[in-house]
C-alpha positions in Angstrom: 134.4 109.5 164.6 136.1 107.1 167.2 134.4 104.8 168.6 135.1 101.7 170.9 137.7 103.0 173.3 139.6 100.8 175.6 143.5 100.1 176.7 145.9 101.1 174.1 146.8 98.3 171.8 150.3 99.2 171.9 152.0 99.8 174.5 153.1 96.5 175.1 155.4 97.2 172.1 157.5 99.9 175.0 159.5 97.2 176.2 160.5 95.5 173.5 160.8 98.5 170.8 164.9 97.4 170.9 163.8 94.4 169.1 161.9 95.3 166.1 163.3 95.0 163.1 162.9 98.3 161.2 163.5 97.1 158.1 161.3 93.8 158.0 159.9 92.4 154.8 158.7 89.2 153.9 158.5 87.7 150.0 155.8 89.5 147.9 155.5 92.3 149.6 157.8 94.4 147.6 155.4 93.3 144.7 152.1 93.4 146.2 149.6 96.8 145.7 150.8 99.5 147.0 148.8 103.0 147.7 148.6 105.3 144.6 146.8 109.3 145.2 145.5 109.0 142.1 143.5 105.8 142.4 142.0 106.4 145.8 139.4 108.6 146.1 139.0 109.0 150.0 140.5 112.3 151.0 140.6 111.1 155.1 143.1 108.1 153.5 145.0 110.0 151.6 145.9 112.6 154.6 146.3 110.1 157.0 148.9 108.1 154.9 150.7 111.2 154.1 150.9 112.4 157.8 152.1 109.0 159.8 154.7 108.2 156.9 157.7 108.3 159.2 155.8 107.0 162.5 155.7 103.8 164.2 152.4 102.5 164.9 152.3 104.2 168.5 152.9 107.4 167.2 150.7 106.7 164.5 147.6 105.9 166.8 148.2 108.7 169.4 148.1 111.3 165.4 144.9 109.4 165.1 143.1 109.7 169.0 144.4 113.8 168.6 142.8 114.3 164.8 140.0 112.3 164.8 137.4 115.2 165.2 138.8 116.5 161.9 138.0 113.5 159.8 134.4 112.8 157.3 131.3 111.9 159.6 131.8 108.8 157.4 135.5 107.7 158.3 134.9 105.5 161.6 138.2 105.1 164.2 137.4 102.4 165.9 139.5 100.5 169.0 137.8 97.0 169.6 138.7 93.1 169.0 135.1 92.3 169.0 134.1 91.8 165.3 130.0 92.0 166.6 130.5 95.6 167.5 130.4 96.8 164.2 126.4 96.2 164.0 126.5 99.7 165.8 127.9 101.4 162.5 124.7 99.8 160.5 123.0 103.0 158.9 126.1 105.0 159.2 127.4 104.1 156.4 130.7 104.2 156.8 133.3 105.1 153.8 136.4 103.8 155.8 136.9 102.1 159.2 140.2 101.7 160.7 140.9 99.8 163.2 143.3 100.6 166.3 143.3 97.0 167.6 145.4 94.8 166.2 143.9 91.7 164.1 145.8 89.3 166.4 144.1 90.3 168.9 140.5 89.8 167.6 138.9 86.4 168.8 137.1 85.7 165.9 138.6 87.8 163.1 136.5 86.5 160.3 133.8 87.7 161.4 135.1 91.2 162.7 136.3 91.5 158.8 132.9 90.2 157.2 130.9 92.9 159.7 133.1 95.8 159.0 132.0 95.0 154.8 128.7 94.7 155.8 128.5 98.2 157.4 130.3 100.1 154.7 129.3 101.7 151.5 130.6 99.8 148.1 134.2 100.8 147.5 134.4 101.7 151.4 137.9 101.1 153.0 139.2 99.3 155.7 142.7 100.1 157.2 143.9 97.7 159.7 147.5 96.1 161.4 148.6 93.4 162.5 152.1 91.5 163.5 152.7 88.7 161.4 154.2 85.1 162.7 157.2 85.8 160.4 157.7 89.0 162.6 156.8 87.2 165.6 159.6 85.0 165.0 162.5 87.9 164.1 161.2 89.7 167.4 161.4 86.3 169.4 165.3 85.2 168.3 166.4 88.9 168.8 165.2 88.6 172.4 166.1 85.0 173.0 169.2 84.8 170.7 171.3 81.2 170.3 169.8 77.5 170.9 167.7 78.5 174.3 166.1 80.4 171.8 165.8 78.1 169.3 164.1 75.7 171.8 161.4 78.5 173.3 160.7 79.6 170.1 160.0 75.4 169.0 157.3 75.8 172.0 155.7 78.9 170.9 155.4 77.6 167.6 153.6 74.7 168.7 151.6 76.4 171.1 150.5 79.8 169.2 150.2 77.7 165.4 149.6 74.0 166.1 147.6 73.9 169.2 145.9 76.5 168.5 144.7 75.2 165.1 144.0 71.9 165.8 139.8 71.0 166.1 140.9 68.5 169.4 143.3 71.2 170.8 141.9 74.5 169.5 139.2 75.0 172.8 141.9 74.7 175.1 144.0 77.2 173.4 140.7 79.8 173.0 140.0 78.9 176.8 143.2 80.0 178.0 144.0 82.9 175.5 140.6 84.2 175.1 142.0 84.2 171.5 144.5 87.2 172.2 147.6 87.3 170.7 147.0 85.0 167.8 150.0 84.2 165.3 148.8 84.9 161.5 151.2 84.4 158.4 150.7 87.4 156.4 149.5 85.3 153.2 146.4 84.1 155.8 145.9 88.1 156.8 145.4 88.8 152.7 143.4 85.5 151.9 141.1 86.3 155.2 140.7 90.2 153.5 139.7 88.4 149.9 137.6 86.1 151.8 135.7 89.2 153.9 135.5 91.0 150.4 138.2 93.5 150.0 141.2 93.5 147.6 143.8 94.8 149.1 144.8 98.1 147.6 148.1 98.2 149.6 150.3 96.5 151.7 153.3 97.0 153.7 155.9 96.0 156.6 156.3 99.5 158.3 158.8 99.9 161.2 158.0 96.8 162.7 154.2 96.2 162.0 152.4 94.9 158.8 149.9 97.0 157.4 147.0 96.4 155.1 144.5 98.5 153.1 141.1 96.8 151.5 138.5 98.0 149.3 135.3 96.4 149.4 134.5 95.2 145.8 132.0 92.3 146.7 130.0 90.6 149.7 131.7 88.5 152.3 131.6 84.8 152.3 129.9 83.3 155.7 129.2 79.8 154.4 132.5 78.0 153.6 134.7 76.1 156.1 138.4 77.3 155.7 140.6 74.4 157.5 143.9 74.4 159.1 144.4 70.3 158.7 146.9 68.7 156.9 144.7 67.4 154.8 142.4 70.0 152.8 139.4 70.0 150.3 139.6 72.4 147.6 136.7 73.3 145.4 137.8 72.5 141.5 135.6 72.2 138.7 135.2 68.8 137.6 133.6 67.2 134.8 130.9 68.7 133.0 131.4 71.8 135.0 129.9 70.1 138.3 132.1 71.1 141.4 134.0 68.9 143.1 135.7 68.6 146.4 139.7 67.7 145.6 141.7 66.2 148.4 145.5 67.2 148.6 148.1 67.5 151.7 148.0 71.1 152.5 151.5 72.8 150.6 149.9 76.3 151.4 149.3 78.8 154.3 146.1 78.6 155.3 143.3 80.8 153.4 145.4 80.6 150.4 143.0 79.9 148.0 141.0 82.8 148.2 144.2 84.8 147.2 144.6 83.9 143.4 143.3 86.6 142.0 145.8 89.0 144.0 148.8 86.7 143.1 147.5 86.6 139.5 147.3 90.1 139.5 151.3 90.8 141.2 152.8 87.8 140.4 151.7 86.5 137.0 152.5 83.2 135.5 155.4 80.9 135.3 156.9 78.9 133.2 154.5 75.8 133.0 151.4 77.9 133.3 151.2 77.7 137.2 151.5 81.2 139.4 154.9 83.0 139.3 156.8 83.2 142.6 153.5 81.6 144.3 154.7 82.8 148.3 151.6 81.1 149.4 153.4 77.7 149.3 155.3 76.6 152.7 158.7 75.6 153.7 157.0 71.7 153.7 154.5 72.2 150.9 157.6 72.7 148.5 159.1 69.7 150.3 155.9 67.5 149.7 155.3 69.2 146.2 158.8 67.9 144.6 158.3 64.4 145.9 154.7 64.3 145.0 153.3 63.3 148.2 151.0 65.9 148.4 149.1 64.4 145.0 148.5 60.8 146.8 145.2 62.0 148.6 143.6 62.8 145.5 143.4 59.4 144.8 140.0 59.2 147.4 138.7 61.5 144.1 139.7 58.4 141.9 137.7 55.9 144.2 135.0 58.4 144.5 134.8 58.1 140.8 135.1 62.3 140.5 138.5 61.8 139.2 140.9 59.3 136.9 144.4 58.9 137.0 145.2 60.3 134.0 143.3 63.5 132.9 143.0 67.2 132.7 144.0 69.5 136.0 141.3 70.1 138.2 140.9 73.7 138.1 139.7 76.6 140.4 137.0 78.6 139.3 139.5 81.4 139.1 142.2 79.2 136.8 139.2 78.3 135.3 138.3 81.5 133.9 141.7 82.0 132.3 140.8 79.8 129.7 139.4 80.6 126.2 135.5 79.1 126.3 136.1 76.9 123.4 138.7 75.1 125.7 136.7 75.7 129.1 134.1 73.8 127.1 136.8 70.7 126.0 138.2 71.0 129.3 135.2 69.7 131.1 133.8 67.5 128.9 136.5 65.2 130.4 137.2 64.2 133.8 139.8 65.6 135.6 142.8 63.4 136.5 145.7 62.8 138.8 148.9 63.1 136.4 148.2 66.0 134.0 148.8 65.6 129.9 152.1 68.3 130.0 153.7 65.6 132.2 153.7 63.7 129.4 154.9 66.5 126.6 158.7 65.9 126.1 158.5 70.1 126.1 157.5 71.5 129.6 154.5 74.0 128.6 155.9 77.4 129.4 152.6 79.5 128.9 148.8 78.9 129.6 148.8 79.0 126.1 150.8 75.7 125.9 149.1 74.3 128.5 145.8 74.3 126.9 147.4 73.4 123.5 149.1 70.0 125.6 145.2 69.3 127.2 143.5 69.9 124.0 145.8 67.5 122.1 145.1 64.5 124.9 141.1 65.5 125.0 140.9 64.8 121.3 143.5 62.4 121.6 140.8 60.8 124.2 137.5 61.1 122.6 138.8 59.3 119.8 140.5 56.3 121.5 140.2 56.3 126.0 141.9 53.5 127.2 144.6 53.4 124.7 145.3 57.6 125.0 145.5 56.9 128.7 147.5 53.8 128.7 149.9 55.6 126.6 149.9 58.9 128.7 150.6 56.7 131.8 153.8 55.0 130.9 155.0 58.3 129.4 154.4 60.4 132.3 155.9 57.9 134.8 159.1 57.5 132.5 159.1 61.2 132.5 159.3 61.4 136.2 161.4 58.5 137.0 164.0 59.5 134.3 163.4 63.0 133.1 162.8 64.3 137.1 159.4 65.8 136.1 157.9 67.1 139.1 154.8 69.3 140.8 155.7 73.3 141.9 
């Protein structure tokens, strides 16, 4: 069924189809889910990835206006960049919902993504597109080559991705954009999915557009704040299991954190315990996360009395549960601190394995004697990263 009809998303891309590039991919994606027959159990999908395998997204939208009557009553086509809309598909009960609109140009995309979960059946799918800011930026220097283009591109940037995300600045940039045209990093488009309660099933940079599948497998979260500040809370577990609010500089795209389990699930663990080939960091969250600088905030924690300098990592829920209970259960009967034990092993932990076996030797270490475990661990991991070049990935 299509519903929602208005001006073709796509044909500004007419003019400027000499600049795509065809080949476009960013890090992870090669990695990330991709769409398997076997697993997906929506015969609409399954055609309409089969039949738009060689198109670009025009010609792919124009196979979907001319075979839309031949779909399920439950596959929804939709063309709209107001997330509210949806309520109309209440009842229908919609197995998948693709959307012809582009997610850039959705005003308030959050809540177009938590509607279209909220009208679909459990395990529905939603099939959407977008143009990511890395892709933005290819387009833009192939159109605007040399320094002239290094310079427009240095306002666009700060237009479309600071101004724009900024509490003092962002009504301006709403007020003049109606929030069209939008610039998303692809890691936000998948934490924004996670967030709205899909997994993303597949991904995929496809002649010059960025393509995503979810499945709902949960509900959608309305109640959090996702920020876009330099400076970001994170919810960790703390001591005694109580949640706490951690302070840090922000290393990471934004929505980041509701993407672990997807990076767990492609990426795996590194050396050290941490996530392997993490693409969520930035270009200056590695540059903060080898000098340290994004650790200082964490101190407010320490004043706040949450935190100690020396301690266990705070943890997400999610890292959390990766832990055997026996050391879930040691891990929070301390609190949390700013310099982690393994900092102070003269072996870098190279599994989560080691990494517990490193905590649990300084938790026991610390029940039996605090002020002299931690006076110890101090001086060691400091010599260790003055001398030794320990530092945060």
């Amino acid at each position: 069924m299509s519903l929602f009809k208005r001006k073709k998303p796509w044909v500004e891309l007419q003019h400027e189809e000499q600049f795509i590039p065809k080949d476009y991919s960013e890090r992870g994606v090669e990695t990330g889910a991709k769409f398997e027959d076997h697993l997906v159990g929506n015969e609409d999908l399954k055609r309409i990835f089969a039949a738009t395998e060689s198109m670009d997204l025009r010609s792919s939208m124009a196979w979907l206006e001319e075979h839309h009557e031949e779909f399920s009553e439950s596959t929804f086509i939709v063309n709209t960049d107001d997330g509210n809309a949806l309520d109309t598909l209440k009842g229908h009960h919609p197995r998948l919902i693709i959307n012809k609109m582009g997610l850039t140009r959705i005003r308030h995309l959050n809540t177009f993504l938590n509607k279209a979960n909220e009208t679909m059946v459990d395990g529905g799918y939603l099939l959407c597109h977008s143009r990511t800011s890395g892709l933005k930026r290819q387009i833009f220097m192939r159109r605007h080559p040399g320094f002239f283009g290094k310079v427009l591109y240095a306002f666009h940037y700060l237009w479309h991705r600071v101004i724009a995300r900024m509490k003092i600045t962002r009504w301006f940039y709403m007020w003049v954009t109606k929030g069209k045209n939008r610039s998303y990093p692809r890691v936000e488009l998948l934490g924004r999915m996670y967030r709205a309660g899909f997994e993303v099933v597949d991904e995929r940079f496809h002649q010059g557009e960025f393509f995503i599948l979810g499945q709902k497998f949960r509900k959608p979260i309305w109640n959090d704040d996702p920020t876009y500040g330099a400076l970001v809370k994170l919810n960790r577990v703390g001591y005694k299991g109580n949640m706490i609010g951690v302070y840090k500089f922000r290393t990471m795209f934004p929505y980041s954190e509701y993407l672990q389990p997807y990076i767990l699930e492609h990426e795996g663990l590194q050396k050290g315990g941490k996530f392997a080939h993490d693409y969520r960091v930035n270009f200056w969250g590695r540059k903060l996360r080898s000098s340290w600088l994004d650790e200082l905030p964490m101190l407010i924690n320490v004043l706040k009395g949450q935190m100690k300098i020396v301690g266990v990592r705070p943890l997400s829920r999610q890292y959390f549960g990766l832990y055997t209970p026996k050391m879930q259960d040691l891990h929070i009967s301390v609190k949390p601190g700013l310099l982690p034990p393994f900092y102070y092993d003269e072996k870098t932990p190279e599994t989560l394995e080691d990494v517990q076996a490193s905590e649990k030797r300084y938790i026991e270490a610390y029940h039996k004697h605090p002020f002299a475990t931690d006076w110890r661990y101090f001086w060691g991991t400091v010599g260790n990263i003055l001398f030794k070049h320990k530092r945060s990935h």
